[in-house]
mmCIF file as gemmi writes it, N, C-alpha and C atoms, coordinates in Angstrom:
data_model
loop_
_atom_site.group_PDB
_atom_site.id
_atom_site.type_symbol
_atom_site.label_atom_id
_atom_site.label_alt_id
_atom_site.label_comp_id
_atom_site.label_asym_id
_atom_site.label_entity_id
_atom_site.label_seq_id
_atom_site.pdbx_PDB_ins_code
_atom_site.Cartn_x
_atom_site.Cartn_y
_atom_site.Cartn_z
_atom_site.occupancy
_atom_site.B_iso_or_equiv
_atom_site.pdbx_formal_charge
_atom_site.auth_seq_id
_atom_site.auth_asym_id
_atom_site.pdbx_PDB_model_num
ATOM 1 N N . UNK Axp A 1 ? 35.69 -73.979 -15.154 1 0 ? 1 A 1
ATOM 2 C CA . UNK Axp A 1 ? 35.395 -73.907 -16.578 1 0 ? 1 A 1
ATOM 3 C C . UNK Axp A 1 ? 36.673 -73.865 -17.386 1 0 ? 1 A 1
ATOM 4 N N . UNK Axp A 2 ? 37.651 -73.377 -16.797 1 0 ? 2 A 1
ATOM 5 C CA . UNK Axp A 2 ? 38.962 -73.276 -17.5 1 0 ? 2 A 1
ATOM 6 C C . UNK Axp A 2 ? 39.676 -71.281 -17.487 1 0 ? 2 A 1
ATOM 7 N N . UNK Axp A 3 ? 40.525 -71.43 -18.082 1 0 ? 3 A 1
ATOM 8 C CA . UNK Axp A 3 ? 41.605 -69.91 -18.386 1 0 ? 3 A 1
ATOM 9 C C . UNK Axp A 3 ? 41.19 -69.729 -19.603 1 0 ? 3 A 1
ATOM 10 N N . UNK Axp A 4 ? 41.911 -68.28 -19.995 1 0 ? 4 A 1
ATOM 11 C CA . UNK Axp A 4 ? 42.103 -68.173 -21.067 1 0 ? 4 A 1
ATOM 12 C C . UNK Axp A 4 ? 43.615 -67.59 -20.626 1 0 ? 4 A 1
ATOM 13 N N . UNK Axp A 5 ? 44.469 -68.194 -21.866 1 0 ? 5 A 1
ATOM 14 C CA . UNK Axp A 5 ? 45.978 -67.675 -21.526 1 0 ? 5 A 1
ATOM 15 C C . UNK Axp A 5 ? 45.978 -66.261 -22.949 1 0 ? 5 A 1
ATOM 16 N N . UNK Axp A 6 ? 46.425 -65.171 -22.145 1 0 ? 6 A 1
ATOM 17 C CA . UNK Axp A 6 ? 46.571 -64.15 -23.342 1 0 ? 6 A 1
ATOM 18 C C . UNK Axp A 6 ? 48.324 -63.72 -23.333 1 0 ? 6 A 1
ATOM 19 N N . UNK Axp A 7 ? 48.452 -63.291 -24.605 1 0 ? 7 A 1
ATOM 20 C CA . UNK Axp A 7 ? 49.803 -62.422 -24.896 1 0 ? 7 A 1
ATOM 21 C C . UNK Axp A 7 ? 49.77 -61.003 -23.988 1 0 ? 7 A 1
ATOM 22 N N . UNK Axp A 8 ? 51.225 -60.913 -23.217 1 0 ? 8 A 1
ATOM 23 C CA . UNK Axp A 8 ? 51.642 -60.13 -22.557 1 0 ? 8 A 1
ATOM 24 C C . UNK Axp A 8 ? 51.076 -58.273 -22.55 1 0 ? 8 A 1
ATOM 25 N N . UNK Axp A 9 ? 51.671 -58.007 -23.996 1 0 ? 9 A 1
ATOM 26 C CA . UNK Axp A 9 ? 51.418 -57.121 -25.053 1 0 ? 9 A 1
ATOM 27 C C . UNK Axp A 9 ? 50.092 -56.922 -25.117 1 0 ? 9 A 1
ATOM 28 N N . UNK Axp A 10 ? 49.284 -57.966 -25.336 1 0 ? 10 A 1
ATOM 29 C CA . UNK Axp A 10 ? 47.776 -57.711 -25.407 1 0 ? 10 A 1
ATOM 30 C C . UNK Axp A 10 ? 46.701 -57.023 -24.728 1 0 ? 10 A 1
ATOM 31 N N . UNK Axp A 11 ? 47.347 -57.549 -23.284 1 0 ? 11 A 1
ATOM 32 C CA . UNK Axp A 11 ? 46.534 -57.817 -22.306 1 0 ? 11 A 1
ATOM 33 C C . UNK Axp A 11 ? 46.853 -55.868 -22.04 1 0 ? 11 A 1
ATOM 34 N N . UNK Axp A 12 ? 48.106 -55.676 -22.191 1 0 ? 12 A 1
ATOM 35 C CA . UNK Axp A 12 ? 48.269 -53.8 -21.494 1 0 ? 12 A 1
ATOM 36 C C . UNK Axp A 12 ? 47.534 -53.269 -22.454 1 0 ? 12 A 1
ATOM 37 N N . UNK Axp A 13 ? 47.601 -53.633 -23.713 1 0 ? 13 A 1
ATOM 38 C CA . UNK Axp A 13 ? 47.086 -52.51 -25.091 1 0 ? 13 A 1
ATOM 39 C C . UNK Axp A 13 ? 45.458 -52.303 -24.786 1 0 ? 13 A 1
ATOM 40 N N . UNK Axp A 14 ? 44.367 -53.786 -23.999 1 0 ? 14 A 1
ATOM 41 C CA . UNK Axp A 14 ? 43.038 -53.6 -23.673 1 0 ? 14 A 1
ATOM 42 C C . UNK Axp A 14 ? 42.975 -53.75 -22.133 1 0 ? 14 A 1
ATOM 43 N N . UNK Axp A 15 ? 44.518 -53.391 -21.4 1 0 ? 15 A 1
ATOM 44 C CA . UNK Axp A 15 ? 44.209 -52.695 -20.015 1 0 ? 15 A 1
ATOM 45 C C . UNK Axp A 15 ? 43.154 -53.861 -19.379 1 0 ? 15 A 1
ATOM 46 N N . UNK Axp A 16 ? 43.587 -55.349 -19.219 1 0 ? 16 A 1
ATOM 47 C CA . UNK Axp A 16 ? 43.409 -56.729 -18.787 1 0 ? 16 A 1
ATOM 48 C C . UNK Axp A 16 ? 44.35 -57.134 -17.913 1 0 ? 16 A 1
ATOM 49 N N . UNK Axp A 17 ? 43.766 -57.404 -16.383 1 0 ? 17 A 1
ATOM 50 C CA . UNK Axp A 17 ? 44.96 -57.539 -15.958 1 0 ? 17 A 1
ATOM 51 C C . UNK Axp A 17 ? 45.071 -59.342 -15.843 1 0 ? 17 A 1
ATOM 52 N N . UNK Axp A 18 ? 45.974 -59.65 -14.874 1 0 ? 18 A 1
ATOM 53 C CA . UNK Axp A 18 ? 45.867 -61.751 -14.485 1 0 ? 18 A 1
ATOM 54 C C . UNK Axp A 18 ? 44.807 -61.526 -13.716 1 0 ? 18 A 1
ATOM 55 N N . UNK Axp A 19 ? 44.63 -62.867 -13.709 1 0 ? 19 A 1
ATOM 56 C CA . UNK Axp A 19 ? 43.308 -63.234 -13.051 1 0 ? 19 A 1
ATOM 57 C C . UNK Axp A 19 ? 41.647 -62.606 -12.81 1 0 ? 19 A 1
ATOM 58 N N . UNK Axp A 20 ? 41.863 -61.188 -14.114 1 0 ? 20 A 1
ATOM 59 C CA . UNK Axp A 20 ? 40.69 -60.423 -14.073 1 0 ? 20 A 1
ATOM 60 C C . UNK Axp A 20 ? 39.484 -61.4 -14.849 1 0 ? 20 A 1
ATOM 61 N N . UNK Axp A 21 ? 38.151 -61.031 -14.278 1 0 ? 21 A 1
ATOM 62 C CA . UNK Axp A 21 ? 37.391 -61.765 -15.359 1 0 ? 21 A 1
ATOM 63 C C . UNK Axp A 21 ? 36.921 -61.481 -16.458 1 0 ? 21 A 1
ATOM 64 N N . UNK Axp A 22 ? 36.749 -62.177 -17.249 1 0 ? 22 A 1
ATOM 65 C CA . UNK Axp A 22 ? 36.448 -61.799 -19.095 1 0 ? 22 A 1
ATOM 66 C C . UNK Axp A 22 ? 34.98 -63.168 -19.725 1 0 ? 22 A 1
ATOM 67 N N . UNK Axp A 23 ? 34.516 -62.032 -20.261 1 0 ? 23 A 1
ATOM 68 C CA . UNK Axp A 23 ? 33.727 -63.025 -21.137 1 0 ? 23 A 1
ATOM 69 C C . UNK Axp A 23 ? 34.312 -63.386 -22.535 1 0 ? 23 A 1
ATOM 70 N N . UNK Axp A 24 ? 34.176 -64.756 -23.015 1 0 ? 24 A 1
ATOM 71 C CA . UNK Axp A 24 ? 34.857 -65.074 -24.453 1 0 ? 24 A 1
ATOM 72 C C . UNK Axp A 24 ? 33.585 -65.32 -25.667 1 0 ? 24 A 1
ATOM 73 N N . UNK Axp A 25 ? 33.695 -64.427 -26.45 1 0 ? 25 A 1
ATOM 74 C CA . UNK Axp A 25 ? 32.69 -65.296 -27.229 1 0 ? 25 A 1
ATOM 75 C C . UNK Axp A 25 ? 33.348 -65.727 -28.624 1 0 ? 25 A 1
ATOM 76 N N . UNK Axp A 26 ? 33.094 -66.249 -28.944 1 0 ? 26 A 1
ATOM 77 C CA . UNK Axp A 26 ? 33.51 -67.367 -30.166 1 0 ? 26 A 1
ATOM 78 C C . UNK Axp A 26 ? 32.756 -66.715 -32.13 1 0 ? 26 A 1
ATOM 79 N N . UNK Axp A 27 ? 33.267 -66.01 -32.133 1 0 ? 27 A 1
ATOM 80 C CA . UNK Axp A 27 ? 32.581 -65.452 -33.569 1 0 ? 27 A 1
ATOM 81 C C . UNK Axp A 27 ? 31.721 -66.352 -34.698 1 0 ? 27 A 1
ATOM 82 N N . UNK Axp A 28 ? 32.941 -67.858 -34.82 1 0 ? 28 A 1
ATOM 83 C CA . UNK Axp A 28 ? 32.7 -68.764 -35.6 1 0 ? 28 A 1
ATOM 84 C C . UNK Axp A 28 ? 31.687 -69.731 -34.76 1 0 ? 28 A 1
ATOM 85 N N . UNK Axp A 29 ? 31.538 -70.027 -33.917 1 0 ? 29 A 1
ATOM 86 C CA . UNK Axp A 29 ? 30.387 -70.688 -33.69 1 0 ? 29 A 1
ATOM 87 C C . UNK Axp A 29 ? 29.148 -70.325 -32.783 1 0 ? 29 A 1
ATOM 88 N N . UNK Axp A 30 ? 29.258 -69.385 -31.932 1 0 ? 30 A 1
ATOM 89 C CA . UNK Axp A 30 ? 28.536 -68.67 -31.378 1 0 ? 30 A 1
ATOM 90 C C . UNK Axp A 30 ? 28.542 -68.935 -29.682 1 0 ? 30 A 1
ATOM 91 N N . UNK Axp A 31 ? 29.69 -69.969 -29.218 1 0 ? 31 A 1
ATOM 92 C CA . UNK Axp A 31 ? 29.563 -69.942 -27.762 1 0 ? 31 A 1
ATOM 93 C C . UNK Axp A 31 ? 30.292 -69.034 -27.269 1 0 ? 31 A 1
ATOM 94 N N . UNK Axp A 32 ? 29.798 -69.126 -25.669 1 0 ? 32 A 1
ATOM 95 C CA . UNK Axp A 32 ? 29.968 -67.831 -24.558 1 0 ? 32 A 1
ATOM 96 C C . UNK Axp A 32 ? 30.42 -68.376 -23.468 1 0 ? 32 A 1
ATOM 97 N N . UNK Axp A 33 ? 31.431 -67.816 -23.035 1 0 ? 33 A 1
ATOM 98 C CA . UNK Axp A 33 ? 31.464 -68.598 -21.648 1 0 ? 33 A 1
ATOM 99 C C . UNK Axp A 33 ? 32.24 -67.31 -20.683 1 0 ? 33 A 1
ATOM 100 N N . UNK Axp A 34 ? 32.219 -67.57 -19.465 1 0 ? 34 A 1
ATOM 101 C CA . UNK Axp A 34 ? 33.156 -66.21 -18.863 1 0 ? 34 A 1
ATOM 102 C C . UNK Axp A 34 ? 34.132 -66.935 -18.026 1 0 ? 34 A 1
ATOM 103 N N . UNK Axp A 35 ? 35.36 -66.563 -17.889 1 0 ? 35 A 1
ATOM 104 C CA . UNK Axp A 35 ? 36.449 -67.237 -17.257 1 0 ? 35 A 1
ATOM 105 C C . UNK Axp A 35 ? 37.514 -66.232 -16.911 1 0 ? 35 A 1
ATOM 106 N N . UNK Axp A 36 ? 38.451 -66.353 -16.696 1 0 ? 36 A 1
ATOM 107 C CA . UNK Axp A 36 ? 39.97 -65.303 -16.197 1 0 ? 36 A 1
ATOM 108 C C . UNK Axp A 36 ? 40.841 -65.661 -16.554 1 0 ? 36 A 1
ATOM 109 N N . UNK Axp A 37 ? 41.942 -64.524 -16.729 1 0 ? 37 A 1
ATOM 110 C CA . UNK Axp A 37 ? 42.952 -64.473 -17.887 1 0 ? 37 A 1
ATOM 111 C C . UNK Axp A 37 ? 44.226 -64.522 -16.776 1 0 ? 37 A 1
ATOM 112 N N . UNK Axp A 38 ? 44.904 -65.416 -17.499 1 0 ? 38 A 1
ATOM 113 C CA . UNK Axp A 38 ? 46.109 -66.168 -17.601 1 0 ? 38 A 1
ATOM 114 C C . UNK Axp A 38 ? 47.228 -65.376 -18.189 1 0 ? 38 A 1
ATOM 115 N N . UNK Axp A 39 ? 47.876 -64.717 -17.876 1 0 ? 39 A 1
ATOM 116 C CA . UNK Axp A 39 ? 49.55 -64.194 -18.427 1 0 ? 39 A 1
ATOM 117 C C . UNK Axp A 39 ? 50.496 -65.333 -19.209 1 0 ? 39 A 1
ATOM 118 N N . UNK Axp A 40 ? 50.63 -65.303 -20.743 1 0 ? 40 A 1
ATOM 119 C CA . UNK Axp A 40 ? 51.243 -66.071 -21.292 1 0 ? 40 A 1
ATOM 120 C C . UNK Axp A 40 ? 52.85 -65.42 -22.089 1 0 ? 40 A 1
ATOM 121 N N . UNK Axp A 41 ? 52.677 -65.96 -22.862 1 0 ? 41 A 1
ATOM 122 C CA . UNK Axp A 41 ? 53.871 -65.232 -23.793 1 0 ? 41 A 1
ATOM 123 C C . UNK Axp A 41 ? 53.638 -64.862 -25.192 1 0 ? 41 A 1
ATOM 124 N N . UNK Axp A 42 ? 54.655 -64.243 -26.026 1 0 ? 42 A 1
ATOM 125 C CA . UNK Axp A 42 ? 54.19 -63.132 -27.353 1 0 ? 42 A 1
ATOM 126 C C . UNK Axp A 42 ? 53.434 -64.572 -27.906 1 0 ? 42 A 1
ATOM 127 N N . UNK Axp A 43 ? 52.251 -63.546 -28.136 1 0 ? 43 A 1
ATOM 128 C CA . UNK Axp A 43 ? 51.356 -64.358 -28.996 1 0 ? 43 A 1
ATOM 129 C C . UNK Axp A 43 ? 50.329 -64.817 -28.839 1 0 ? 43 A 1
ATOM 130 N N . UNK Axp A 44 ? 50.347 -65.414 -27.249 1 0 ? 44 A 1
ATOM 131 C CA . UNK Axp A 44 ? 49.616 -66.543 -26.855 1 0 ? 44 A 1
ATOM 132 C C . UNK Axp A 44 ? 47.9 -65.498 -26.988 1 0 ? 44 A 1
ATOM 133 N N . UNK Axp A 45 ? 47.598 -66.786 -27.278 1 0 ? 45 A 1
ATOM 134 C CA . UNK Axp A 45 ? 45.244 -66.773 -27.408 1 0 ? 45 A 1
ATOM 135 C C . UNK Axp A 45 ? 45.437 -68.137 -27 1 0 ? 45 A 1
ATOM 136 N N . UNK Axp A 46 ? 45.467 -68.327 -25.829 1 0 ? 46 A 1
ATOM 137 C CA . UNK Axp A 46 ? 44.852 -69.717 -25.675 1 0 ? 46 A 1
ATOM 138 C C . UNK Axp A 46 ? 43.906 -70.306 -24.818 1 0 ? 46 A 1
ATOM 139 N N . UNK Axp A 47 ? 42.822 -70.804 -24.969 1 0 ? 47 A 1
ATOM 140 C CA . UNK Axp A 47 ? 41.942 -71.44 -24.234 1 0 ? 47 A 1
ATOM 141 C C . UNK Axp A 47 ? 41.872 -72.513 -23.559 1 0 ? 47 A 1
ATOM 142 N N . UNK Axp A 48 ? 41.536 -72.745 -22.206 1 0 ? 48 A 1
ATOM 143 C CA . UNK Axp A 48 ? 42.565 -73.964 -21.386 1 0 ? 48 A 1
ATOM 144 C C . UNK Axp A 48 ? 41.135 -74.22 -20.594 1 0 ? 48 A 1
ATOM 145 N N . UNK Axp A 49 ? 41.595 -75.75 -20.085 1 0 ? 49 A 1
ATOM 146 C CA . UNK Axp A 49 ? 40.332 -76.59 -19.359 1 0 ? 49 A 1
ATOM 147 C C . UNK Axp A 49 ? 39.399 -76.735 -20.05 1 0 ? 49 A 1
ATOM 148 N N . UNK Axp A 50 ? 38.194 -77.25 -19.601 1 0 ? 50 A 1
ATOM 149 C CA . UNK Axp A 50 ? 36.897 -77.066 -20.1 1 0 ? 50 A 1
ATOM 150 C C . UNK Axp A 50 ? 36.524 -76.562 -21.199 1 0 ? 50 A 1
ATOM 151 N N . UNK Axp A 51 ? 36.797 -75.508 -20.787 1 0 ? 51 A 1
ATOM 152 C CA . UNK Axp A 51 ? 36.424 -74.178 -22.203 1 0 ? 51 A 1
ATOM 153 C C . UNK Axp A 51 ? 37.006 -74.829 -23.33 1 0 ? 51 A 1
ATOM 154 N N . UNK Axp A 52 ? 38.034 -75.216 -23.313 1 0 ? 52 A 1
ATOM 155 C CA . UNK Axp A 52 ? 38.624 -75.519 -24.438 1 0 ? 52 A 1
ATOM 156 C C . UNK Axp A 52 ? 37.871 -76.213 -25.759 1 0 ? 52 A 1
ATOM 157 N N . UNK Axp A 53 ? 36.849 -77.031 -25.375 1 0 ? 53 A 1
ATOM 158 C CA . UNK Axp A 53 ? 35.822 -77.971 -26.085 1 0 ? 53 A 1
ATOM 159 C C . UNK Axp A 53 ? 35.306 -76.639 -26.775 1 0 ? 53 A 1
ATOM 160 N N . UNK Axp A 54 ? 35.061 -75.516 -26.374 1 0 ? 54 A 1
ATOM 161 C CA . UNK Axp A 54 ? 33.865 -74.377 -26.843 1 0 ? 54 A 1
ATOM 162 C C . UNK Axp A 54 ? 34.422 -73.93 -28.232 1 0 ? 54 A 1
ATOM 163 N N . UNK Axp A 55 ? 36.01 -73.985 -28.121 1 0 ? 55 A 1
ATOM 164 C CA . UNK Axp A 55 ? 36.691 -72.934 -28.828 1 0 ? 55 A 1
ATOM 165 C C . UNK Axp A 55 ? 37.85 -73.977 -30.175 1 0 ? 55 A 1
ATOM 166 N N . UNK Axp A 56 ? 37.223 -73.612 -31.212 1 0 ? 56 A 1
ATOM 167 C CA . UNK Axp A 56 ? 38.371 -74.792 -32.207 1 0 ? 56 A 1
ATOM 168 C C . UNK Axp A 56 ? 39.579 -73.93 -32.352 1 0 ? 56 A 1
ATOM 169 N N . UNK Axp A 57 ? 40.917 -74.349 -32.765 1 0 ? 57 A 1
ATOM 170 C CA . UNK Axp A 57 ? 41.912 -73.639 -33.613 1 0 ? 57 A 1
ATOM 171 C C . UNK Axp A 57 ? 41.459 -72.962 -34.704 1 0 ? 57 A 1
ATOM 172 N N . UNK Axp A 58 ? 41.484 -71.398 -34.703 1 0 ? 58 A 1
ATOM 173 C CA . UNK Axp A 58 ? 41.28 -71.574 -36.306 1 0 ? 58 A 1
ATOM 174 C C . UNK Axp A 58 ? 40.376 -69.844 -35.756 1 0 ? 58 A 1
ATOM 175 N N . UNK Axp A 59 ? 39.523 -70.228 -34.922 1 0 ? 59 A 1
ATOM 176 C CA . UNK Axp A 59 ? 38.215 -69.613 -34.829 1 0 ? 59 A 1
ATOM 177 C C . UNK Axp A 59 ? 38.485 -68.34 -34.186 1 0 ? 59 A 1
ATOM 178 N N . UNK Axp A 60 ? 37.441 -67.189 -34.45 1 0 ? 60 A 1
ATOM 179 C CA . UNK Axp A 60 ? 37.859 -65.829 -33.955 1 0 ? 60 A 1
ATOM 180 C C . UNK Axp A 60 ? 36.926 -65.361 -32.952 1 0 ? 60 A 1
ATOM 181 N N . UNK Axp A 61 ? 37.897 -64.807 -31.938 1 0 ? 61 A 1
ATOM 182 C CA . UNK Axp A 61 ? 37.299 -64.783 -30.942 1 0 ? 61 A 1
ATOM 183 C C . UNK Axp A 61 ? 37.194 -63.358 -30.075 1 0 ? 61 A 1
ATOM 184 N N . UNK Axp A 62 ? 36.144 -62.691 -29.367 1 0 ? 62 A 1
ATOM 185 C CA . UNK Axp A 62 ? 36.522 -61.392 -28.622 1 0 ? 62 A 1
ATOM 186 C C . UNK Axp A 62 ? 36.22 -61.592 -27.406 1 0 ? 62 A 1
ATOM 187 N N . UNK Axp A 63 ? 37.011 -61.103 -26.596 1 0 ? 63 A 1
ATOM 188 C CA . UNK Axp A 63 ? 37.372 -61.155 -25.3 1 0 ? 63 A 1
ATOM 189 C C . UNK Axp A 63 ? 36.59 -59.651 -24.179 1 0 ? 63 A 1
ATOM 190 N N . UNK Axp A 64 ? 35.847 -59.579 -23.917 1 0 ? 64 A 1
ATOM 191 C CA . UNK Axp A 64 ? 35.256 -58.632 -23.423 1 0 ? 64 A 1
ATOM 192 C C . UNK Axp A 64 ? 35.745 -58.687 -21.582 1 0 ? 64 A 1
ATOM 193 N N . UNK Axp A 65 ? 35.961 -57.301 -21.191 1 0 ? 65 A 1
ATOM 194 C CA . UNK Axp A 65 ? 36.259 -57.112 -20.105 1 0 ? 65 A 1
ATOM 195 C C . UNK Axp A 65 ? 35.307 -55.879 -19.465 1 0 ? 65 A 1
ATOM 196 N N . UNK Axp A 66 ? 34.804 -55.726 -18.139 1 0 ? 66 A 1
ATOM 197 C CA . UNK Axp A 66 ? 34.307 -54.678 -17.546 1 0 ? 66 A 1
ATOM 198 C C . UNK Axp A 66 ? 34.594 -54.132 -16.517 1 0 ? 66 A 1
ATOM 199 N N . UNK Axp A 67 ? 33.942 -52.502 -16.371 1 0 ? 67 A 1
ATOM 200 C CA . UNK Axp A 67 ? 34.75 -51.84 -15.245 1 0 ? 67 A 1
ATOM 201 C C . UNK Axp A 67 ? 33.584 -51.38 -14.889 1 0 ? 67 A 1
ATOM 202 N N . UNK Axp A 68 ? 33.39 -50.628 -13.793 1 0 ? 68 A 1
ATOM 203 C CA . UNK Axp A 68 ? 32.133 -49.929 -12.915 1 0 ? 68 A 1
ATOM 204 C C . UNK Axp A 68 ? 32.836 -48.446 -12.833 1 0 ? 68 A 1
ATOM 205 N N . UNK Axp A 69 ? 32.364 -47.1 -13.388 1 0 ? 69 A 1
ATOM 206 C CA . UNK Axp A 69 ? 33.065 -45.847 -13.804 1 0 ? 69 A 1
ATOM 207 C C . UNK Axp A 69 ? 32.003 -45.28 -12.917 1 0 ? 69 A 1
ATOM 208 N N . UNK Axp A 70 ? 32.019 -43.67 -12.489 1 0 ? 70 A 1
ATOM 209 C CA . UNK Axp A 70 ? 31.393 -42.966 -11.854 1 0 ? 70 A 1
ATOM 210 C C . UNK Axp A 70 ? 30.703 -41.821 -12.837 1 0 ? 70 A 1
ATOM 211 N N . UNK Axp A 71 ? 30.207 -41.538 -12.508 1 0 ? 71 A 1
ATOM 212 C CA . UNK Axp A 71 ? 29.792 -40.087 -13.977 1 0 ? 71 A 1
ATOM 213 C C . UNK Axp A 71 ? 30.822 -38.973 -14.501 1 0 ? 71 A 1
ATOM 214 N N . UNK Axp A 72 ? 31.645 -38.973 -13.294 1 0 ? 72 A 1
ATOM 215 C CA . UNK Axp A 72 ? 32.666 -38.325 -13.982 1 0 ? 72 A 1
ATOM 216 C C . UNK Axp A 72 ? 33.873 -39.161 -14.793 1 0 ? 72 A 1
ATOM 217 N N . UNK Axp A 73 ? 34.232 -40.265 -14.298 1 0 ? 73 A 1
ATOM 218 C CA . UNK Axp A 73 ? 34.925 -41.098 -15.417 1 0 ? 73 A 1
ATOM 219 C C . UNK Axp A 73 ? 34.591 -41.029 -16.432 1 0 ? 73 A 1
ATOM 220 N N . UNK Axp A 74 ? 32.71 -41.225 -16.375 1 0 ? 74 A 1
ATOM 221 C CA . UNK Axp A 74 ? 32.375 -41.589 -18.029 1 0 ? 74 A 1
ATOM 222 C C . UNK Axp A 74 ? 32.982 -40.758 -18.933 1 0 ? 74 A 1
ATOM 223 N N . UNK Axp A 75 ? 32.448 -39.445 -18.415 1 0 ? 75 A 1
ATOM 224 C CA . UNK Axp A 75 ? 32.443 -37.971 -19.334 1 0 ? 75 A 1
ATOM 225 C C . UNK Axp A 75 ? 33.936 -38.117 -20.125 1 0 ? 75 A 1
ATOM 226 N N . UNK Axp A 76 ? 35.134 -38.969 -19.533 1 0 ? 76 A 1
ATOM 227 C CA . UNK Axp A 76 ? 36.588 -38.642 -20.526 1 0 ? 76 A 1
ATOM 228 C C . UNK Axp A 76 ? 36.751 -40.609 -20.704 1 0 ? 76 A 1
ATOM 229 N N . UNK Axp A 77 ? 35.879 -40.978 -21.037 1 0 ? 77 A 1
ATOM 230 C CA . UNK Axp A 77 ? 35.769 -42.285 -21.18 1 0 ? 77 A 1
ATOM 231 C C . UNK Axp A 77 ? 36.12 -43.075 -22.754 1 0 ? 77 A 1
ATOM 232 N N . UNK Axp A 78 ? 36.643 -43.964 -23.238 1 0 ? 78 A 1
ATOM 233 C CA . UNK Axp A 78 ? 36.412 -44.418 -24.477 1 0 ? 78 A 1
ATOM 234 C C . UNK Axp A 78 ? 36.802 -45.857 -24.104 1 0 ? 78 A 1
ATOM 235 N N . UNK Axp A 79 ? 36.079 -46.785 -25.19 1 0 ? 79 A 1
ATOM 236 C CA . UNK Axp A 79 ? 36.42 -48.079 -25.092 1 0 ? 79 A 1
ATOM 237 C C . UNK Axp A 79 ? 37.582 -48.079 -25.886 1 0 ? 79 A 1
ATOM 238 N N . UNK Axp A 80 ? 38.519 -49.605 -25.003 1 0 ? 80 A 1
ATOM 239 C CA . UNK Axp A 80 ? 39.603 -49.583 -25.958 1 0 ? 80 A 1
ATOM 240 C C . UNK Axp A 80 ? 39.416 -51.041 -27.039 1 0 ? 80 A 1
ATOM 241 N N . UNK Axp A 81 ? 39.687 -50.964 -28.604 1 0 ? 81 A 1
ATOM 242 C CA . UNK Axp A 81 ? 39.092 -52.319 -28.979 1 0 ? 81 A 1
ATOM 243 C C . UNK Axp A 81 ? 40.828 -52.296 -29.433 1 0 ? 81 A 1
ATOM 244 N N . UNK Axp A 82 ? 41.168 -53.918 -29.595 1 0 ? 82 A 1
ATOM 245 C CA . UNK Axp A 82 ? 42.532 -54.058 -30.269 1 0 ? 82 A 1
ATOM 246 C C . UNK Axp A 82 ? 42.058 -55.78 -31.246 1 0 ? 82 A 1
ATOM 247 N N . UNK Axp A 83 ? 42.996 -55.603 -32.476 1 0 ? 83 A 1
ATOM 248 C CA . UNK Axp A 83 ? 42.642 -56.529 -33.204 1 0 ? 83 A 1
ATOM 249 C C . UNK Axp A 83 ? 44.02 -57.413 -33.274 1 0 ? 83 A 1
């Protein structure tokens, strides 16, 4: 289906590592797709292969990642969001 290439910086601040998997969804038009993240450089959002058709320049996008926690994780748990 393709990568998504993310900024270095980014990826530690929402605790993403390479090659983890992520769902992308597309704000401005409403597609979804799930793929794995790519280590780029300051800055980089970029959408590669396939996917790429899903996603225009321009368009805003959130990147969702998941973990499997135990009951005691939950209890000191918070999501991290970064803009």
């Amino acid at each position: 289906m393709g990568s998504i290439t993310l900024d270095p910086k980014l990826m530690e601040l929402a605790d993403v590592l390479e090659h983890e998997q992520v769902h992308v969804l597309d704000i401005d038009n409403g597609a979804r797709f799930e793929t794995y993240v790519i280590r780029g450089g300051p800055g980089d959002v970029i959408i590669n292969g396939a996917a790429a058709r899903l996603v225009h320049t321009g368009d805003r996008a959130i990147v969702i990642s998941y973990a499997q926690y135990d009951d005691a994780e939950l209890e000191s748990y918070a999501p991290r969001v970064q803009q």
